[in-house]
N, CA, C and O atoms as a Tinker XYZ file with bonds, in Angstrom:
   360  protein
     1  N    -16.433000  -24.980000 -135.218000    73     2
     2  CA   -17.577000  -25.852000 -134.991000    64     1     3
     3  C    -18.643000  -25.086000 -134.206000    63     2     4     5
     4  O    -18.365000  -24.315000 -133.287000    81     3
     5  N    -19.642000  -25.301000 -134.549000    73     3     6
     6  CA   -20.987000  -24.302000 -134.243000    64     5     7
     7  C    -21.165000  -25.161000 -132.624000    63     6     8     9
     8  O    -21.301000  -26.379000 -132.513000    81     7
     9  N    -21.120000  -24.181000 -131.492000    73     7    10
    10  CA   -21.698000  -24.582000 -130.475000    64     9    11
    11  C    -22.697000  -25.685000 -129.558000    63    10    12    13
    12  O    -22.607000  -26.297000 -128.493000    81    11
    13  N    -24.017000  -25.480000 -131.033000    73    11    14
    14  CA   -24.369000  -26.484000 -130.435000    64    13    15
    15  C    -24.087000  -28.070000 -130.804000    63    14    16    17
    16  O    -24.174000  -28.995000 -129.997000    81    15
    17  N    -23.790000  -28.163000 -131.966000    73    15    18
    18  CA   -23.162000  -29.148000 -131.927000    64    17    19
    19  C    -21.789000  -29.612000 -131.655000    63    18    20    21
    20  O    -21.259000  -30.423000 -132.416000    81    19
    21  N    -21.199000  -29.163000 -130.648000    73    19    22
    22  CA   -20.015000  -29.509000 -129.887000    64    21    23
    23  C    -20.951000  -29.805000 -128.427000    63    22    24    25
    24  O    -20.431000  -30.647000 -127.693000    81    23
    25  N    -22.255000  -29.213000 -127.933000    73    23    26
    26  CA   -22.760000  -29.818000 -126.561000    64    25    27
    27  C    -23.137000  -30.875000 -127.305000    63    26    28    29
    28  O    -22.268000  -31.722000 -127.098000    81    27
    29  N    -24.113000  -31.412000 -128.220000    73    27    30
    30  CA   -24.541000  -32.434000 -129.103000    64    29    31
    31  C    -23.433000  -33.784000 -128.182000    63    30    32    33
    32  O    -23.476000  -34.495000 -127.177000    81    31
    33  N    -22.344000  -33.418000 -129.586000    73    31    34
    34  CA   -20.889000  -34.057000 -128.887000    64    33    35
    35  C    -21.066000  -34.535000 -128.082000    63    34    36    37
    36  O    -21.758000  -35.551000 -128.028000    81    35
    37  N    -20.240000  -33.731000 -126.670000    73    35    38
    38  CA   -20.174000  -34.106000 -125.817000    64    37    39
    39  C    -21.226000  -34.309000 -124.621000    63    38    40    41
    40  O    -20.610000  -34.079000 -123.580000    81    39
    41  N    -22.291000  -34.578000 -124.396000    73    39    42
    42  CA   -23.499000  -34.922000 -124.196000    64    41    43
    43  C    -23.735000  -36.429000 -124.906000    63    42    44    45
    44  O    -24.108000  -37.339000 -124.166000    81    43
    45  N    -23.605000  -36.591000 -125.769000    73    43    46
    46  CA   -23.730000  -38.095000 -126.520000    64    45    47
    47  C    -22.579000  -38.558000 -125.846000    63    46    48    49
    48  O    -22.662000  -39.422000 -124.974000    81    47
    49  N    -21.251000  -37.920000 -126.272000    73    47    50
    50  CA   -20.669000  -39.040000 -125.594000    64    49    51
    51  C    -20.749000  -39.546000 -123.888000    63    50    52    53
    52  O    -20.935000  -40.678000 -123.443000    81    51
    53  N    -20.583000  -38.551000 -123.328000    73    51    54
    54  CA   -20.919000  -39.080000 -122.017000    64    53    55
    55  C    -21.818000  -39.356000 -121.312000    63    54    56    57
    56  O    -21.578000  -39.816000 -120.196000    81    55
    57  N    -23.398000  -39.119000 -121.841000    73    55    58
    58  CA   -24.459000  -39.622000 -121.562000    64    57    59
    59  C    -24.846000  -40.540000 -122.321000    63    58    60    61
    60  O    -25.260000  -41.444000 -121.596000    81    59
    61  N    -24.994000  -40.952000 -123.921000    73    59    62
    62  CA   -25.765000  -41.331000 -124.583000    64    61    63
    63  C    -27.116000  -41.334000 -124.492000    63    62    64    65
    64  O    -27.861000  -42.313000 -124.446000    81    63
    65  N    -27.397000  -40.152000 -124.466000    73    63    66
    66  CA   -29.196000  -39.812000 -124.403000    64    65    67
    67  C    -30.498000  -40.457000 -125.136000    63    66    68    69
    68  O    -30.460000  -40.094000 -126.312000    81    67
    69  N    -31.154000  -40.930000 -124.995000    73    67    70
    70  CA   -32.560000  -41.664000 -125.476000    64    69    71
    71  C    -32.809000  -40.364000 -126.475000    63    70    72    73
    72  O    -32.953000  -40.559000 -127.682000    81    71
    73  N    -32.849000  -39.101000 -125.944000    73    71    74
    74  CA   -33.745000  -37.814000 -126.544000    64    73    75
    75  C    -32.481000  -36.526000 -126.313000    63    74    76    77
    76  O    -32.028000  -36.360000 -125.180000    81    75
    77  N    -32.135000  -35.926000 -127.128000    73    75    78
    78  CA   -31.461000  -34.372000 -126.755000    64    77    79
    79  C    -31.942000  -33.109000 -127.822000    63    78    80    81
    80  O    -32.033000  -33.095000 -129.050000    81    79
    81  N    -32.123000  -32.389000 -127.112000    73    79    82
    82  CA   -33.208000  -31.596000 -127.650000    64    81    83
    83  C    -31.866000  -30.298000 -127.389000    63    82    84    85
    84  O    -31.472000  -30.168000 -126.230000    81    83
    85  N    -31.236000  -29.409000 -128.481000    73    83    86
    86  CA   -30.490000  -28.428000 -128.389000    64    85    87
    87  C    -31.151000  -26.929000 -128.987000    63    86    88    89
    88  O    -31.453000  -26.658000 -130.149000    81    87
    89  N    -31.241000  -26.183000 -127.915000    73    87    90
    90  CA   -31.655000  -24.348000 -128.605000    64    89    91
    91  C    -31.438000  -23.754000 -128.501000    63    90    92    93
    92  O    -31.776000  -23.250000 -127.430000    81    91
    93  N    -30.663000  -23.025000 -129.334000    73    91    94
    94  CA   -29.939000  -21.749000 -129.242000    64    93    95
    95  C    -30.788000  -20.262000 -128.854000    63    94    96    97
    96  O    -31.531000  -19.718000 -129.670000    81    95
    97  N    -30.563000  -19.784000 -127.627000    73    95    98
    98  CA   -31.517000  -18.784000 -127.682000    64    97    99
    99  C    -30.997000  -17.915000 -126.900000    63    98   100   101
   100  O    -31.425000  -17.502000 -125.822000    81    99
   101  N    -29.909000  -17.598000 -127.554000    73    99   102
   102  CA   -28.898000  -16.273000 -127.369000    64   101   103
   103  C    -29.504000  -14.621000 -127.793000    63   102   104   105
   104  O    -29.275000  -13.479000 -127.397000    81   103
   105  N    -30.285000  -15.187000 -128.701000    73   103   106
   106  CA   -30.861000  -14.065000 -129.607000    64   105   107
   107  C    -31.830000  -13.250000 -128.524000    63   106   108   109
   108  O    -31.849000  -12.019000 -128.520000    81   107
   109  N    -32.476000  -13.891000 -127.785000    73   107   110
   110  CA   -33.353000  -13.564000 -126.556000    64   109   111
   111  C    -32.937000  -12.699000 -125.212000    63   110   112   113
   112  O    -33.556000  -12.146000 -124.303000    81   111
   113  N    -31.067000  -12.946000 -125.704000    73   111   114
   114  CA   -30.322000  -12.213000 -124.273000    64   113   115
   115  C    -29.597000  -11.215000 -125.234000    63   114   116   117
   116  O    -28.455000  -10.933000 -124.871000    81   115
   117  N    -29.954000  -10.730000 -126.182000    73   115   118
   118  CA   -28.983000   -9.473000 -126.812000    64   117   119
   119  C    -28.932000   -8.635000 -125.937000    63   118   120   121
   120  O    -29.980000   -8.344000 -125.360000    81   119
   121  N    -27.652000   -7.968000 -125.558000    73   119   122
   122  CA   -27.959000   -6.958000 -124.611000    64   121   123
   123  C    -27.134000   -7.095000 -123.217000    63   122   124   125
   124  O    -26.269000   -6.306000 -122.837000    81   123
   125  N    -27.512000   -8.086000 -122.634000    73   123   126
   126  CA   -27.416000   -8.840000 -121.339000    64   125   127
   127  C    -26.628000   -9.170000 -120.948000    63   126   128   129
   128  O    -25.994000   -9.514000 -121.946000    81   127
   129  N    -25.868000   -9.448000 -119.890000    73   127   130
   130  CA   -24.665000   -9.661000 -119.268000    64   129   131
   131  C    -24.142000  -11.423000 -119.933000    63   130   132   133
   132  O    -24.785000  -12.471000 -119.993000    81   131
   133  N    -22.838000  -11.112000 -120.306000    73   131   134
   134  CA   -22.550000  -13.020000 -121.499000    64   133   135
   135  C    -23.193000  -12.750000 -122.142000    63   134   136   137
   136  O    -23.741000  -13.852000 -122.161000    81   135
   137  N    -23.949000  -11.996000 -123.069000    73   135   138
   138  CA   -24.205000  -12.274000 -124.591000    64   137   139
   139  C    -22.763000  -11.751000 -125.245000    63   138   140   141
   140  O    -21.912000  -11.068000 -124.675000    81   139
   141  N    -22.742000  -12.161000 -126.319000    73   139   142
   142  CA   -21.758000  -11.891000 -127.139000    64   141   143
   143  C    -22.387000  -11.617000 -128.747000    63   142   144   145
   144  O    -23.453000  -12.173000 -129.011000    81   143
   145  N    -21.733000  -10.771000 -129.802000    73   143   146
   146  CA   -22.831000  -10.566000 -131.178000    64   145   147
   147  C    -22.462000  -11.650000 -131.779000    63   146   148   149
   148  O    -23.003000  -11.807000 -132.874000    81   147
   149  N    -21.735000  -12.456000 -131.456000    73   147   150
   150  CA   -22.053000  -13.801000 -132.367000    64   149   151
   151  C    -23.131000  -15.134000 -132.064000    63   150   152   153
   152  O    -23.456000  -16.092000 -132.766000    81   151
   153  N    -23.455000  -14.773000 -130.882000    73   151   154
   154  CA   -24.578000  -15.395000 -130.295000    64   153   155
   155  C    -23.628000  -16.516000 -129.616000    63   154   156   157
   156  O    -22.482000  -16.381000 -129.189000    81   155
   157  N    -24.581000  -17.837000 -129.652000    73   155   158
   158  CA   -24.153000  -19.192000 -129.070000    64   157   159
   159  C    -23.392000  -18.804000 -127.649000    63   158   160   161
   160  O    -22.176000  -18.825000 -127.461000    81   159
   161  N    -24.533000  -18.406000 -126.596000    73   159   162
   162  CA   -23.864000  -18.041000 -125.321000    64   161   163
   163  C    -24.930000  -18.548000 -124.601000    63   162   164   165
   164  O    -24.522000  -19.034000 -123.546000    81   163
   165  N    -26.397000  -18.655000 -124.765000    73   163   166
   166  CA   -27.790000  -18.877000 -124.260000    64   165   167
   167  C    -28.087000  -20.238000 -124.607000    63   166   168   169
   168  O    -28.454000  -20.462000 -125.760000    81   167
   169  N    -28.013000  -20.909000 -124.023000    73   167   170
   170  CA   -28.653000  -22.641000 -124.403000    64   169   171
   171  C    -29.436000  -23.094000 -123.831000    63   170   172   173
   172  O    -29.292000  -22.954000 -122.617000    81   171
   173  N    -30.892000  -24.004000 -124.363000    73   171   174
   174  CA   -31.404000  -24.404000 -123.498000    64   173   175
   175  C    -31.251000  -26.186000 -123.850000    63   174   176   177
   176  O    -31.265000  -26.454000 -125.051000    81   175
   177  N    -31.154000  -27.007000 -123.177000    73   175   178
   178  CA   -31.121000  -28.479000 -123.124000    64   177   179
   179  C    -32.492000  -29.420000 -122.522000    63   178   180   181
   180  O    -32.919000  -29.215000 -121.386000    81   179
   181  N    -33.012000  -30.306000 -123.299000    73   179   182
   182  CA   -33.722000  -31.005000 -122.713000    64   181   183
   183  C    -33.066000  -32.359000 -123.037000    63   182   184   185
   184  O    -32.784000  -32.609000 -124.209000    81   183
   185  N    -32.792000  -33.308000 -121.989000    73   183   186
   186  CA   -32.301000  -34.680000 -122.149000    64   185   187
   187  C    -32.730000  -35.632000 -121.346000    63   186   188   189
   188  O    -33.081000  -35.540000 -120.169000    81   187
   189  N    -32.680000  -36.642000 -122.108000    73   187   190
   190  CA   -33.171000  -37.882000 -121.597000    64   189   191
   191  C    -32.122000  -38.754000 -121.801000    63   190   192   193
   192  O    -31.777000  -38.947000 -122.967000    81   191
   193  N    -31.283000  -39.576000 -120.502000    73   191   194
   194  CA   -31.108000  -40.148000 -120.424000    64   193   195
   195  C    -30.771000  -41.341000 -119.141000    63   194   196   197
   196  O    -30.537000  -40.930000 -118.004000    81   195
   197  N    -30.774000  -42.934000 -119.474000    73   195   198
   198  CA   -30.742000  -43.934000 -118.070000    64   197   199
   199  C    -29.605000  -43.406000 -117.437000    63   198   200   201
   200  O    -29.658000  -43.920000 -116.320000    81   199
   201  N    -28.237000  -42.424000 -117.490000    73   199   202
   202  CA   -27.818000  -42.259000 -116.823000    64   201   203
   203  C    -28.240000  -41.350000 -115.437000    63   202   204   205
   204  O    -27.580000  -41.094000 -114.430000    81   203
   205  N    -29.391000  -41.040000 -115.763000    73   203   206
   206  CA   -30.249000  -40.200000 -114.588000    64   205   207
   207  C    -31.183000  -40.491000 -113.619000    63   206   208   209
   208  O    -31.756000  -39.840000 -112.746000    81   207
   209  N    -31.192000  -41.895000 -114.079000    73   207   210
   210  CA   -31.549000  -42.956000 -113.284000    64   209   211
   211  C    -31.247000  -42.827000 -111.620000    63   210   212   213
   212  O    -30.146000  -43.029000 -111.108000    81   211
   213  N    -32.771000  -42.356000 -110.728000    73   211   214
   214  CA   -32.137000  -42.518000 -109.167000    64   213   215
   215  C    -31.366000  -41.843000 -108.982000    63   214   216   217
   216  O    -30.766000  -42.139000 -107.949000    81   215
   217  N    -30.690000  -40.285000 -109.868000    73   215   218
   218  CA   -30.374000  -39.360000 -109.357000    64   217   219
   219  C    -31.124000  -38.146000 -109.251000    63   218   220   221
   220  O    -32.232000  -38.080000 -109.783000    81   219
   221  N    -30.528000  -36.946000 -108.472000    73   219   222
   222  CA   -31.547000  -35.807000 -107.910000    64   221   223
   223  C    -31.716000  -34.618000 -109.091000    63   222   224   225
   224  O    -30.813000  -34.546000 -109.924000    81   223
   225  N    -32.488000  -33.981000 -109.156000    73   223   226
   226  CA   -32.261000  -33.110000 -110.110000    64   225   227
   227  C    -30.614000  -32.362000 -110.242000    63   226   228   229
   228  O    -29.823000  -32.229000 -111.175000    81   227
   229  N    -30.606000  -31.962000 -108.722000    73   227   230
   230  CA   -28.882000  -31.577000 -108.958000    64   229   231
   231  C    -27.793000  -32.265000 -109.536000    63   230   232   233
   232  O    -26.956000  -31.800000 -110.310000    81   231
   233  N    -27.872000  -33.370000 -109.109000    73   231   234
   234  CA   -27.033000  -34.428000 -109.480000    64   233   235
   235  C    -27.066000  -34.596000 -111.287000    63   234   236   237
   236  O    -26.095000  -34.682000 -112.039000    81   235
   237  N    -28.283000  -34.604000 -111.574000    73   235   238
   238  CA   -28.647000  -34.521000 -112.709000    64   237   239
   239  C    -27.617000  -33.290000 -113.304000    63   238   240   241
   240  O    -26.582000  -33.653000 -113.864000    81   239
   241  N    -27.822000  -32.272000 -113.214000    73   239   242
   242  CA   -27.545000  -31.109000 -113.537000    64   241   243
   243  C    -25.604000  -30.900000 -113.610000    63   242   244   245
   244  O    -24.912000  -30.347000 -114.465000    81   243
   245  N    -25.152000  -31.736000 -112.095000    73   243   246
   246  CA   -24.051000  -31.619000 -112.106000    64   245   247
   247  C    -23.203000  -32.298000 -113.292000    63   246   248   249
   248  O    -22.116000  -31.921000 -113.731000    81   247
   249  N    -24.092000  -33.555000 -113.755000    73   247   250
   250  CA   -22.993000  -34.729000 -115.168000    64   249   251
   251  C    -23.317000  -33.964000 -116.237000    63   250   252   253
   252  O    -22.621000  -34.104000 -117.243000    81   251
   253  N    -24.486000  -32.949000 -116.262000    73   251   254
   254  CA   -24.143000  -31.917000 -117.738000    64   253   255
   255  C    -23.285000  -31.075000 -118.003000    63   254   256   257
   256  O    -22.858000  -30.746000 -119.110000    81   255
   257  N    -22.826000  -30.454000 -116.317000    73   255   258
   258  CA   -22.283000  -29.555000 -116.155000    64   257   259
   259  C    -20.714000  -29.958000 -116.699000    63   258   260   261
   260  O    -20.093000  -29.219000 -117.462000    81   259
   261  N    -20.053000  -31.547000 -116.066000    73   259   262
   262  CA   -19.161000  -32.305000 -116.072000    64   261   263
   263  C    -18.993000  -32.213000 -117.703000    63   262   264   265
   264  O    -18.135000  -31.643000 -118.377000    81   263
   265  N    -20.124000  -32.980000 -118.077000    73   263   266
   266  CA   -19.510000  -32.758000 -119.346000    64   265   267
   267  C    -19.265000  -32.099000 -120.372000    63   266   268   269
   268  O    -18.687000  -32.393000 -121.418000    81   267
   269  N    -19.893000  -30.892000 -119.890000    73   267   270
   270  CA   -19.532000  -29.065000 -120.488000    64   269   271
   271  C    -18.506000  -28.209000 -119.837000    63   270   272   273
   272  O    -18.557000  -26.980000 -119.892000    81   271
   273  N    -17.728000  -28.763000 -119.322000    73   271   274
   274  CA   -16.887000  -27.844000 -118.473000    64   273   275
   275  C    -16.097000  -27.289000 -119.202000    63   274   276   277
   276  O    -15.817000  -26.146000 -118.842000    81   275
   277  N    -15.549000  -27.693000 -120.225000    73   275   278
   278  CA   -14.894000  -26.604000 -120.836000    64   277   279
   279  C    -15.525000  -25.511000 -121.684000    63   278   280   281
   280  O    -15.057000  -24.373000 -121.665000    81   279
   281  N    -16.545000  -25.824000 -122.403000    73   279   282
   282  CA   -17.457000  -25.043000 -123.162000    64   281   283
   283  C    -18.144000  -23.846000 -121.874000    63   282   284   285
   284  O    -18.313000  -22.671000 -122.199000    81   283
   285  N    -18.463000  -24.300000 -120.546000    73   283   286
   286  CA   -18.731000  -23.564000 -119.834000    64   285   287
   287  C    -17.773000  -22.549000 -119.339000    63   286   288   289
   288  O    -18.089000  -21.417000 -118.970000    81   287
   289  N    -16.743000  -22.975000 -119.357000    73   287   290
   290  CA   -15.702000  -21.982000 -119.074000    64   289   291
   291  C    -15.430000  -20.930000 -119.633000    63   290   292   293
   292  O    -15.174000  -19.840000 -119.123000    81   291
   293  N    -15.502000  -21.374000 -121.243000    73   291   294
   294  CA   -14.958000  -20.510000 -122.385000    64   293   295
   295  C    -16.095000  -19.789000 -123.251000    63   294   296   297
   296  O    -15.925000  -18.812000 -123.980000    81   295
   297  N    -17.165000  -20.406000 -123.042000    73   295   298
   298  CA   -18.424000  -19.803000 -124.200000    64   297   299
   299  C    -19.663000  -19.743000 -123.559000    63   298   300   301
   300  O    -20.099000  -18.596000 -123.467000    81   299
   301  N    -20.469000  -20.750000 -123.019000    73   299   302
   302  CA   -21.225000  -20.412000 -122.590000    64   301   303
   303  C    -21.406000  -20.111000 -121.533000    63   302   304   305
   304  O    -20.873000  -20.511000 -120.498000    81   303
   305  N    -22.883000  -18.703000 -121.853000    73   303   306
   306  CA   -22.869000  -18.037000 -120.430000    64   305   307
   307  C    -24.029000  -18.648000 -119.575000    63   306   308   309
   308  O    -24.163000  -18.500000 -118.360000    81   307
   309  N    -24.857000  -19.369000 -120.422000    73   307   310
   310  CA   -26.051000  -20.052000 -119.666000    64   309   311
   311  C    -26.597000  -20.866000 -120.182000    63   310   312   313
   312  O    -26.691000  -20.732000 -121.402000    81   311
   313  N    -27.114000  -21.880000 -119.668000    73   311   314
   314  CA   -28.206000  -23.277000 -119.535000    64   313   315
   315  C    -28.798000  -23.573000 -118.546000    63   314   316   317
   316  O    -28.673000  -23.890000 -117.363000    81   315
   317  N    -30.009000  -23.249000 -119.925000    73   315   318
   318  CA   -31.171000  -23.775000 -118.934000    64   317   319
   319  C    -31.679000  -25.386000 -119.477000    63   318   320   321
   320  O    -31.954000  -25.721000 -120.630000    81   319
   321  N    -31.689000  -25.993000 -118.574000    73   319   322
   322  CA   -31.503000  -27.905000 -118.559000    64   321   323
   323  C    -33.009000  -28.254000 -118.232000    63   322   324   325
   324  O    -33.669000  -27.467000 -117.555000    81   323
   325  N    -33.513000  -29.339000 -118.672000    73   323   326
   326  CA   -34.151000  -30.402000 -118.332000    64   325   327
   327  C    -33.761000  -31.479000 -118.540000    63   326   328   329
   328  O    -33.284000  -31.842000 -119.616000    81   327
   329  N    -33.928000  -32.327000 -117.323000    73   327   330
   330  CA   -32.927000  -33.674000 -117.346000    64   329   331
   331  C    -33.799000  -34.666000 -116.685000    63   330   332   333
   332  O    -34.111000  -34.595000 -115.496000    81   331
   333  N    -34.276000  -35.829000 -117.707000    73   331   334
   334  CA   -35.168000  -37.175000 -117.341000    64   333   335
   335  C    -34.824000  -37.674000 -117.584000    63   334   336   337
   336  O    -33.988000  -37.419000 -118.451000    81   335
   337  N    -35.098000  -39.643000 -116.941000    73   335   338
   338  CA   -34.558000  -40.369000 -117.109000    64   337   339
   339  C    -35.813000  -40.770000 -117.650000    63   338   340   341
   340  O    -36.875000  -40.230000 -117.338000    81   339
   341  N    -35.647000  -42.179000 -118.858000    73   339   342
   342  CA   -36.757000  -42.621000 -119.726000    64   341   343
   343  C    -37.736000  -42.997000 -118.509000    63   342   344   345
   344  O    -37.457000  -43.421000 -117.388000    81   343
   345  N    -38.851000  -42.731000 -119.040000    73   343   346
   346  CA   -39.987000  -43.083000 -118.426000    64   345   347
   347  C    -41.032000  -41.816000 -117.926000    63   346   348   349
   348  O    -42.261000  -41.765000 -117.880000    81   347
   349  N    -40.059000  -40.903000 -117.603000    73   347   350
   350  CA   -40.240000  -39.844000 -116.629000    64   349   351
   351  C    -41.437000  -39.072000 -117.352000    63   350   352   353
   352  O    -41.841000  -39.337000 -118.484000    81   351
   353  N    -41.739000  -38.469000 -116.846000    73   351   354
   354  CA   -43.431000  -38.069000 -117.662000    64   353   355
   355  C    -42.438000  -36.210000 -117.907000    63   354   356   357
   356  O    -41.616000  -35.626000 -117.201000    81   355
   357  N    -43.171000  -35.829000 -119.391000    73   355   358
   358  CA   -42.232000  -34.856000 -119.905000    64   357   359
   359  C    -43.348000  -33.962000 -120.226000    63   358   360
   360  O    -43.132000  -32.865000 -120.741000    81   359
């Protein structure tokens, strides 16, 4: 199963996001410490969802993290996140 749709996955399930925006941009770190030649190591995320509601950006950051922990362990070497809750000016 292709990477990004396993964050897709799990991101829907434990957030159910208004908006998830997935990009692979491994291709950008060829070279670089965690790239790998099959790519899918570089991700960037933009999400929207009420579960972010009245929390801090960290906090934010930490329930993506939660719900990538295994993918973080094993594959990816980086994400870069944006995380709003509806309303939030983008």
């Amino acid at each position: 199963m292709q990477m990004a749709h396993r964050i897709r996955e799990r991101l829907t399930s434990a957030l159910n996001p208004e908006r998830l925006e997935i990009v692979d941009e491994s291709h950008r770190h060829a070279g670089h410490a965690g790239a790998r030649p099959g790519g899918e190591t570089h991700f960037r995320v933009e999400i929207v969802a009420a579960a972010f509601e009245g929390k801090s950006r960290l906090d934010r950051q930490r329930l993506v993290y939660a719900a990538l922990k295994d993918e973080m362990s094993q594959q990816i070497h980086a994400l870069s996140l944006v995380t709003r809750a509806p309303g939030e000016a983008g």
